[in-house]
ChimeraX commands (.cxc) that place a marker at each C-alpha (Angstrom):
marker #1 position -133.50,-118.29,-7.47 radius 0.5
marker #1 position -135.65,-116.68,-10.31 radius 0.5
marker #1 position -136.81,-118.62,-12.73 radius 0.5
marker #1 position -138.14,-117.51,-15.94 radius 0.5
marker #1 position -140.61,-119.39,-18.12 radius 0.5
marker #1 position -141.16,-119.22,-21.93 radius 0.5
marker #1 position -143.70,-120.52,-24.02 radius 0.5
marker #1 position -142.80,-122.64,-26.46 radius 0.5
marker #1 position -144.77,-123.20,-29.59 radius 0.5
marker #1 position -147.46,-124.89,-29.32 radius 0.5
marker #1 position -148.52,-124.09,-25.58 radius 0.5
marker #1 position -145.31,-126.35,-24.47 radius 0.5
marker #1 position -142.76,-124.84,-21.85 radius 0.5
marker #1 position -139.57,-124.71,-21.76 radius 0.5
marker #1 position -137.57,-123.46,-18.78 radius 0.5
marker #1 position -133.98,-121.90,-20.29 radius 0.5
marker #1 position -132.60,-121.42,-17.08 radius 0.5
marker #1 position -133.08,-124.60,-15.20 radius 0.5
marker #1 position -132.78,-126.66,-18.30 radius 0.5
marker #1 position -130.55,-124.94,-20.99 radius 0.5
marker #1 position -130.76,-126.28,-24.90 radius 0.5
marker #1 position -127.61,-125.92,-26.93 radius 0.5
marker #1 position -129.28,-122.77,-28.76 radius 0.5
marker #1 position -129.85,-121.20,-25.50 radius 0.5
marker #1 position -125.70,-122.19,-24.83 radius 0.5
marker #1 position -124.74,-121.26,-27.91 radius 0.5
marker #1 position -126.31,-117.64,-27.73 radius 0.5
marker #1 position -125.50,-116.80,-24.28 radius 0.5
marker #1 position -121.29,-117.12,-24.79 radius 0.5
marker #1 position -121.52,-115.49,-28.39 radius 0.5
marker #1 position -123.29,-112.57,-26.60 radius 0.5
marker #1 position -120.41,-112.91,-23.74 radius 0.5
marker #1 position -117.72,-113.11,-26.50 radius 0.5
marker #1 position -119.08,-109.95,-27.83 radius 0.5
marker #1 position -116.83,-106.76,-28.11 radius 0.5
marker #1 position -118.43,-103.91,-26.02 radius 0.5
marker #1 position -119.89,-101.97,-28.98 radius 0.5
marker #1 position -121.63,-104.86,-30.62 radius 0.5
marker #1 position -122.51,-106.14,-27.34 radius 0.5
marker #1 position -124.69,-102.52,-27.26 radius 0.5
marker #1 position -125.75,-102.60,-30.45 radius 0.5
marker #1 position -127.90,-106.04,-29.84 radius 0.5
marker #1 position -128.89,-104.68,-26.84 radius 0.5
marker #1 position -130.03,-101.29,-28.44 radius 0.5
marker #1 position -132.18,-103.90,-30.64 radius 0.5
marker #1 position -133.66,-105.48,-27.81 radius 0.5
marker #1 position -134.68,-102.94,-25.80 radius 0.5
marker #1 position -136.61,-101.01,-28.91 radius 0.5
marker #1 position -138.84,-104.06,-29.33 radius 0.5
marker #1 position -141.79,-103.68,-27.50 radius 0.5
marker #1 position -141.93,-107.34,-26.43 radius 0.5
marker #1 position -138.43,-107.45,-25.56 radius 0.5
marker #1 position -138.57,-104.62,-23.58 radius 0.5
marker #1 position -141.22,-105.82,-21.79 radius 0.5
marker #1 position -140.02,-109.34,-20.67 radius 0.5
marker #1 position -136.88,-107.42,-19.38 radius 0.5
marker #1 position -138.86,-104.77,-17.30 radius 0.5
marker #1 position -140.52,-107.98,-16.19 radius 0.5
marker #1 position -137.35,-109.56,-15.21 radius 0.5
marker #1 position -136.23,-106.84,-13.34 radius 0.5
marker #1 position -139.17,-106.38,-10.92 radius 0.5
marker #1 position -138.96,-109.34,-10.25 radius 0.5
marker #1 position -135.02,-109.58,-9.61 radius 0.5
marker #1 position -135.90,-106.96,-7.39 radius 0.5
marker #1 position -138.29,-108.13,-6.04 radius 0.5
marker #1 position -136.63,-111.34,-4.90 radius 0.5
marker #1 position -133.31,-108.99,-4.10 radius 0.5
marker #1 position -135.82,-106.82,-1.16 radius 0.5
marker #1 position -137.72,-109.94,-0.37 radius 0.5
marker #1 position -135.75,-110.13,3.35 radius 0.5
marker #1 position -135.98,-106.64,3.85 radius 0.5
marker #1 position -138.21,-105.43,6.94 radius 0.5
marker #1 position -141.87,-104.84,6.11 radius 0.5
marker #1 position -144.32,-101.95,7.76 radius 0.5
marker #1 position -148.61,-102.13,7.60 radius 0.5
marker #1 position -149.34,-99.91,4.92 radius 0.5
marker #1 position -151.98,-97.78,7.81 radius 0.5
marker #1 position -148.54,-97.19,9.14 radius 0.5
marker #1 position -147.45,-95.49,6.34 radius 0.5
marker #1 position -150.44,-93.80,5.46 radius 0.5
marker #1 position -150.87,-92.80,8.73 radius 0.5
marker #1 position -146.59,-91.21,9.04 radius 0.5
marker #1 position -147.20,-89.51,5.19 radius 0.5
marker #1 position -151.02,-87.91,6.62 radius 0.5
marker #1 position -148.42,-86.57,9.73 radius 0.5
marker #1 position -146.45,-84.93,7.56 radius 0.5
marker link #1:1,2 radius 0.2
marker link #1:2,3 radius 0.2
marker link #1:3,4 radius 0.2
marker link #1:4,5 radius 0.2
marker link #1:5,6 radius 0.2
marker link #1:6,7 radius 0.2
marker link #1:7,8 radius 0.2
marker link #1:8,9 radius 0.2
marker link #1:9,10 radius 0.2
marker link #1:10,11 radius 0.2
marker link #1:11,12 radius 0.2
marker link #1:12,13 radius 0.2
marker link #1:13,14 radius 0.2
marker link #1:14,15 radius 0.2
marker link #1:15,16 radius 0.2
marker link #1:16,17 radius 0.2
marker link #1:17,18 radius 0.2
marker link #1:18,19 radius 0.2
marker link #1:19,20 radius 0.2
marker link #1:20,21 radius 0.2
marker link #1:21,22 radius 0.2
marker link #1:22,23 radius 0.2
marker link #1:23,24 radius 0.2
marker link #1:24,25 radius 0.2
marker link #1:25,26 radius 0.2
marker link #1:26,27 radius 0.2
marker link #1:27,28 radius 0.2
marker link #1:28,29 radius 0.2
marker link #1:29,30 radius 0.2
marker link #1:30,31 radius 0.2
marker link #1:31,32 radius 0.2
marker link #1:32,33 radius 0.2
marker link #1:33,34 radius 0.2
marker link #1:34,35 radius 0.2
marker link #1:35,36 radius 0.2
marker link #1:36,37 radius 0.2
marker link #1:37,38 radius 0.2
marker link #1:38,39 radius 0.2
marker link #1:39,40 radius 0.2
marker link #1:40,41 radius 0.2
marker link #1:41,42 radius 0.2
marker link #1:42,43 radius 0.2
marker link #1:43,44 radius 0.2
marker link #1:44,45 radius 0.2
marker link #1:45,46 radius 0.2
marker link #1:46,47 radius 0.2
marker link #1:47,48 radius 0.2
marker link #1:48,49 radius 0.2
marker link #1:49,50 radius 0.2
marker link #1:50,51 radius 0.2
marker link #1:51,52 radius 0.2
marker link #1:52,53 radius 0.2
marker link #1:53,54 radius 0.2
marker link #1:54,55 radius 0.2
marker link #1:55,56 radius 0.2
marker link #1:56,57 radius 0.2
marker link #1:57,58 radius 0.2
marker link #1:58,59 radius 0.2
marker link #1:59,60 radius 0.2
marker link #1:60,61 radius 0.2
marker link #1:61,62 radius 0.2
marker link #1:62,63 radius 0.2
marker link #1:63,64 radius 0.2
marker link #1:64,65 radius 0.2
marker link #1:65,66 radius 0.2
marker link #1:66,67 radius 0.2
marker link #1:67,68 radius 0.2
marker link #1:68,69 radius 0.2
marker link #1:69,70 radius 0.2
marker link #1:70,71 radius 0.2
marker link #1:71,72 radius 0.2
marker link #1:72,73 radius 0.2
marker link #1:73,74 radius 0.2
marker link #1:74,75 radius 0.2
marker link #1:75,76 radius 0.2
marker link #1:76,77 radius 0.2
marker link #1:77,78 radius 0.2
marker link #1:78,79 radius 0.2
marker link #1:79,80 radius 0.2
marker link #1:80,81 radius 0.2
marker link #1:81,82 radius 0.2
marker link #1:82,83 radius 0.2
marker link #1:83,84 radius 0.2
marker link #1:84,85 radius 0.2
marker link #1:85,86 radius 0.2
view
């Protein structure tokens, strides 16, 4: 499981996924209730601010991270060593 942290003025933490307030609740099934187009419209939003943008690229590294965590690993002087081969 991912879980992602948010600060919380001042310097508290809150943890929206593990521990959900009714704001948090409230947001997440208007978003879900949504029609399609407004749905990308607030998503549009998000993803032209800066900040935004960045907590989701954040996100997803580290979704996919987590998602490739089992996969098989190689030395990277292995790799080095097939891509000087090449």
């Amino acid at each position: 499981m991912i879980v992602v942290t948010v600060r919380n003025p001042p310097g508290q933490r809150i943890n929206p996924v593990t521990s959900p307030t009714p704001t948090v609740d409230t947001l997440w099934s208007t978003l879900q209730a949504l029609p399609r187009s407004s749905r990308n419209q607030f998503l549009e939003k998000v993803v032209a601010d800066v900040t935004m943008r960045q907590a989701l690229e954040d996100i997803l590294d580290l979704t996919l991270a987590h998602e490739r965590s089992n996969e098989p690993v190689r030395p990277l002087d292995a790799v080095l060593a097939e891509i000087d081969e090449a």
